[in-house]
C-alpha positions in Angstrom: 130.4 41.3 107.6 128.6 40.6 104.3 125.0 40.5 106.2 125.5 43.6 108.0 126.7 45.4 104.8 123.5 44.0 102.6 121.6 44.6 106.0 122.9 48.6 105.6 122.2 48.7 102.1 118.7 47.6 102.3 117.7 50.0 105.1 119.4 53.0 103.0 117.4 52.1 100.3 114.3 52.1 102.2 115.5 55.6 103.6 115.6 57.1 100.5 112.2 55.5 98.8 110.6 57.1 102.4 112.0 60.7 101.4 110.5 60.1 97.7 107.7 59.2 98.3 107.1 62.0 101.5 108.5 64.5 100.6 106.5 67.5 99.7 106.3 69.3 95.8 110.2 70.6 95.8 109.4 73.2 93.0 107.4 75.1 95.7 110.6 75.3 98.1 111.4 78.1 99.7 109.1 80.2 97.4 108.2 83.3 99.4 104.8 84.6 99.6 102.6 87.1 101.5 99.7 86.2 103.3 96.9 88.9 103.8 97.7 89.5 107.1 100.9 90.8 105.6 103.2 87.9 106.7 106.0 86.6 105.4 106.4 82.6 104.6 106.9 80.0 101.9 105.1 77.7 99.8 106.2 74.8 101.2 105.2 75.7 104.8 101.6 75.6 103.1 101.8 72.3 101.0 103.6 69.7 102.3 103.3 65.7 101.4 100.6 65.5 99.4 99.4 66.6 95.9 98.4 70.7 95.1 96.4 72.7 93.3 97.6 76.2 92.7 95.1 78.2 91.0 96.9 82.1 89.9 94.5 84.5 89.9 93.6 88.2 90.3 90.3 90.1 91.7 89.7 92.0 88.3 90.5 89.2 86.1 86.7 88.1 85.2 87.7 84.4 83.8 88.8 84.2 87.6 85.7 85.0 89.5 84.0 82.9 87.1 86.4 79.7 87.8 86.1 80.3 92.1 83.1 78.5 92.7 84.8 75.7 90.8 87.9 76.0 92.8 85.7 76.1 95.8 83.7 72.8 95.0 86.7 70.7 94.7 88.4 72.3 98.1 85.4 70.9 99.5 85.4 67.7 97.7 89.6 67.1 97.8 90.7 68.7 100.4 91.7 65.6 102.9 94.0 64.6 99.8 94.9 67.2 97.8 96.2 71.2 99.7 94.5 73.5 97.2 96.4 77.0 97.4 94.6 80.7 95.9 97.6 82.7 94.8 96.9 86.5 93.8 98.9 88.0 90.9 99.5 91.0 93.3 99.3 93.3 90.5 96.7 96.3 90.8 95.6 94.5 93.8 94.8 95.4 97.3 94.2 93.5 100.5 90.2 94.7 100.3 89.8 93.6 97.0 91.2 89.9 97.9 88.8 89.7 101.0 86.1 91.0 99.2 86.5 88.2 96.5 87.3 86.1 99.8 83.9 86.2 101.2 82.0 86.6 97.8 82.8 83.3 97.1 83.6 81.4 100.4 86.7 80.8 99.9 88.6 78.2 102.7 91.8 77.1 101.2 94.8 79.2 102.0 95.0 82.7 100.1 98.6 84.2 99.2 99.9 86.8 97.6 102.8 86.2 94.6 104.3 90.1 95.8 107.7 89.0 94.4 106.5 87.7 90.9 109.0 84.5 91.4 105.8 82.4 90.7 104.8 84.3 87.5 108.5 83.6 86.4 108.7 80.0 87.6 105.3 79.0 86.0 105.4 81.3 83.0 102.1 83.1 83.4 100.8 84.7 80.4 97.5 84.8 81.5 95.0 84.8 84.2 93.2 82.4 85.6 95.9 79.2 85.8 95.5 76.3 86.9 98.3 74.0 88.3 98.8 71.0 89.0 101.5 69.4 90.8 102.3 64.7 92.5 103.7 64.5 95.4 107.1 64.1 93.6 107.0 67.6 92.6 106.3 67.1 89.0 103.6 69.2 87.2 101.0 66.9 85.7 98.5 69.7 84.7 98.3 73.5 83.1 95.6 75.2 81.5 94.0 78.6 81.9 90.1 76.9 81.6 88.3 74.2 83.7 87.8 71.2 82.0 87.1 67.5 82.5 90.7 66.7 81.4 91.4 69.1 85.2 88.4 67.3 86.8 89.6 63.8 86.0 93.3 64.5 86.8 92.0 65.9 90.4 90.1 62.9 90.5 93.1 60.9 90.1 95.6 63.0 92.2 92.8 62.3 95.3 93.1 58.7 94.7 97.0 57.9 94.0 96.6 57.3 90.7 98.4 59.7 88.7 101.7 57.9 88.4 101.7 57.4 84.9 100.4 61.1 83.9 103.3 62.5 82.1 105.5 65.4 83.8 104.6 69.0 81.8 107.7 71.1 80.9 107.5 75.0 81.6 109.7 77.2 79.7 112.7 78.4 82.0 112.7 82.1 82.4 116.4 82.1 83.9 117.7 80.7 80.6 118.6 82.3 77.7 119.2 86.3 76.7 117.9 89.1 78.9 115.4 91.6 77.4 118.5 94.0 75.6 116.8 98.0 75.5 118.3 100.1 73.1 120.3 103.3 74.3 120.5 106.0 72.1 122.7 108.2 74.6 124.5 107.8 77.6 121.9 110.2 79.7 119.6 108.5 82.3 116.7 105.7 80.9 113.3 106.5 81.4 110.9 103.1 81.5 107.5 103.1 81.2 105.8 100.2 83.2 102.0 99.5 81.6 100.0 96.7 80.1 98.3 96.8 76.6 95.0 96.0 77.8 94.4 98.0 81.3 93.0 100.7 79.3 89.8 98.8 77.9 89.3 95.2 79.9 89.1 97.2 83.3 86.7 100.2 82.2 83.9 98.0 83.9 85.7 96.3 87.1 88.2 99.1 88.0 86.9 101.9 86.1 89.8 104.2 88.4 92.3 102.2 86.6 91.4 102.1 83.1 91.2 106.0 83.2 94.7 106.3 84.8 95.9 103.7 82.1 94.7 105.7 79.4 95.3 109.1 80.7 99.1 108.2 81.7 100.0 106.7 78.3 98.6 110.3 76.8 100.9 111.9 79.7 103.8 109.5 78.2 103.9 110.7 74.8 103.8 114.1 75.9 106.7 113.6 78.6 108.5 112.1 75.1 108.1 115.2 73.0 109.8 117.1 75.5 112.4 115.0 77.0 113.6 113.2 73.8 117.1 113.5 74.7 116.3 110.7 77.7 116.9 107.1 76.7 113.0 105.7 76.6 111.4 102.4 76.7 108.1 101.0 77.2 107.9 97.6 79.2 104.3 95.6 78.7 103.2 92.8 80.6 103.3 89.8 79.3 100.1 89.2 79.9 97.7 88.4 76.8 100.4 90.1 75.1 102.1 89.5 71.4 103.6 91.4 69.3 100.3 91.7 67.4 98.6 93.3 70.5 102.2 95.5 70.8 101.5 97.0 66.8 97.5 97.4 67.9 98.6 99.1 70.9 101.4 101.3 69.7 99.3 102.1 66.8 96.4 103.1 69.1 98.4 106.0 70.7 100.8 107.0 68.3 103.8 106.1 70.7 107.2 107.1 69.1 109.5 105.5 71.7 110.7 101.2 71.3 108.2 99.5 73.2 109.3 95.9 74.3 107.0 92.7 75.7 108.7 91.7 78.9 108.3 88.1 78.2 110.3 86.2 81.1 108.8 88.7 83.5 112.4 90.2 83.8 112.1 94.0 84.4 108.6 93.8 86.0 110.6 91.3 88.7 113.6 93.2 88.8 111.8 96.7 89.7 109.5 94.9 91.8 107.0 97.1 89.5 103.0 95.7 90.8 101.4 98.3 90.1 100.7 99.2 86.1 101.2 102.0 84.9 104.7 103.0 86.7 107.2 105.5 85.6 111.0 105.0 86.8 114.0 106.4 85.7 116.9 104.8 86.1 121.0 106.2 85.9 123.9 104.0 86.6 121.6 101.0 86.9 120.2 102.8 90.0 116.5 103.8 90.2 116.4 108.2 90.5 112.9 108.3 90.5 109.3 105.9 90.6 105.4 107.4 89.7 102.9 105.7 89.7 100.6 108.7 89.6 99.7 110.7 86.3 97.5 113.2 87.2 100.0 116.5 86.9 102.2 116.6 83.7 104.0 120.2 84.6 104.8 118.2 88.2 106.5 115.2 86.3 107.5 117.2 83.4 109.5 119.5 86.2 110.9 116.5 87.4 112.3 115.0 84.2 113.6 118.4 83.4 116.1 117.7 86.5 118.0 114.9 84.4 
């Protein structure tokens, strides 16, 4: 009886090392994604029993096109070790400009699309490109925004099995602590303005389009104000390369009058599934009445904020 018991115990303990050591990164579980054939799956589906290498990026992020061949090189040099993963922002993006990038650089590994924003949240993205690291027990051994040979050796030693002593890296939990808390002056409908303070000048050369809509629908905003200051108003900015220095700079810039908040864990932009900058909504009883994302008429919108 004593035999078969120890006999049991030792088996179940080799069970459960065998699920340690195989199983794949469980930070990526059940993280949805798109592909660019528009289909619907999960991280882990992608990645599973070895190592990865998630690099976040976005078409009109020029760091990023600069890191790809980089990216590319190691695919090439890891890939029977390590599952190296693209993953678009999906924010002013669209499925031409990720093939485009696609075949400028050669790209192989698997290309998704983060259309939720959970992995923005769950990595706390504040900037474009980032580079992740992640063992096989799930833990995240390596961050950074540049290429370096602190990322070069650590690849080195994910391909080999020797990255058990590399220390886990904490990222700030976005699901903790207060939600962003917008002001109300009255209890008529809230009107939030969706933009970025940098769209305006860092895309005047890759998405020229863009820049002017930036620029011309923050003008439209503070217009829109003047006449509809009875509405509760709010700007949201991305978080992205955004502190409250840049927030002054910015409000400064155009003479906003409204409260203009950084949306720091991501929360509203998530929320309003908003990936596209800038977007208009107006929201009554927590419920959205009405989404723009084109500035191009003011008497059009301006009619249609008259009707709250």
């Amino acid at each position: 009886m004593i035999r078969r018991t120890i006999y049991l115990l030792v088996i179940l303990k080799l069970q459960l090392w065998s699920v340690i050591v195989h199983s794949e990164p469980t930070i990526l579980h059940g993280i949805p994604v798109k592909t660019t054939t528009n289909q619907l799956i999960t991280l882990d589906k992608i990645s599973t029993n070895r190592p990865v290498y998630l690099k976040i990026w976005a078409s009109w992020c020029q760091p990023c096109r600069k890191q790809m061949p980089h990216f590319q090189k190691n695919h090439e040099k890891y890939a029977k070790n390590i599952d190296f993963i693209a993953i678009n922002l999906g924010i002013n993006e669209s499925i031409d400009a990720i093939t485009d990038m696609q075949q400028a650089f050669s790209l192989t590994m698997p290309i998704v699309i983060d259309h939720t924003g959970q992995l923005a949240r769950l990595f706390d993205l504040k900037g474009t490109p980032l580079n992740i690291l992640i063992d096989k027990e799930g833990n995240i051994i390596h961050r950074s925004h540049e290429i370096s040979k602190i990322l070069d050796n650590t690849l080195m030693r994910l391909s080999e099995n020797i990255a058990h002593d590399l220390p886990a890296i904490k990222i700030a939990d976005n699901n903790k602590n207060n939600s962003l808390n917008i002001h109300k002056k009255t209890d008529k409908p809230t009107v939030l303005f969706f933009t970025s303070t940098w769209c305006g000048w860092y895309l005047e050369k890759s998405r020229p389009k863009m820049s002017v809509n930036c620029i011309k629908s923050q003008n439209t905003m503070n217009e829109l104000y003047k006449n509809n200051a009875d509405l509760n108003w709010a700007g949201i900015l991305s978080r992205l390369w955004t502190t409250e220095k840049e927030l002054i700079e910015y409000q400064e810039k155009y003479q906003i009058k409204y409260p203009l908040y950084i949306d720091e864990k991501n929360e509203l932009f998530t929320r309003y599934k908003i990936k596209k900058f800038p977007t208009l909504i107006v929201l009554k009883n927590a419920d959205i009445q009405l989404k723009l994302e084109n500035f191009s008429d003011l008497k059009s919108i301006s009619e249609k904020l008259s009707r709250f």
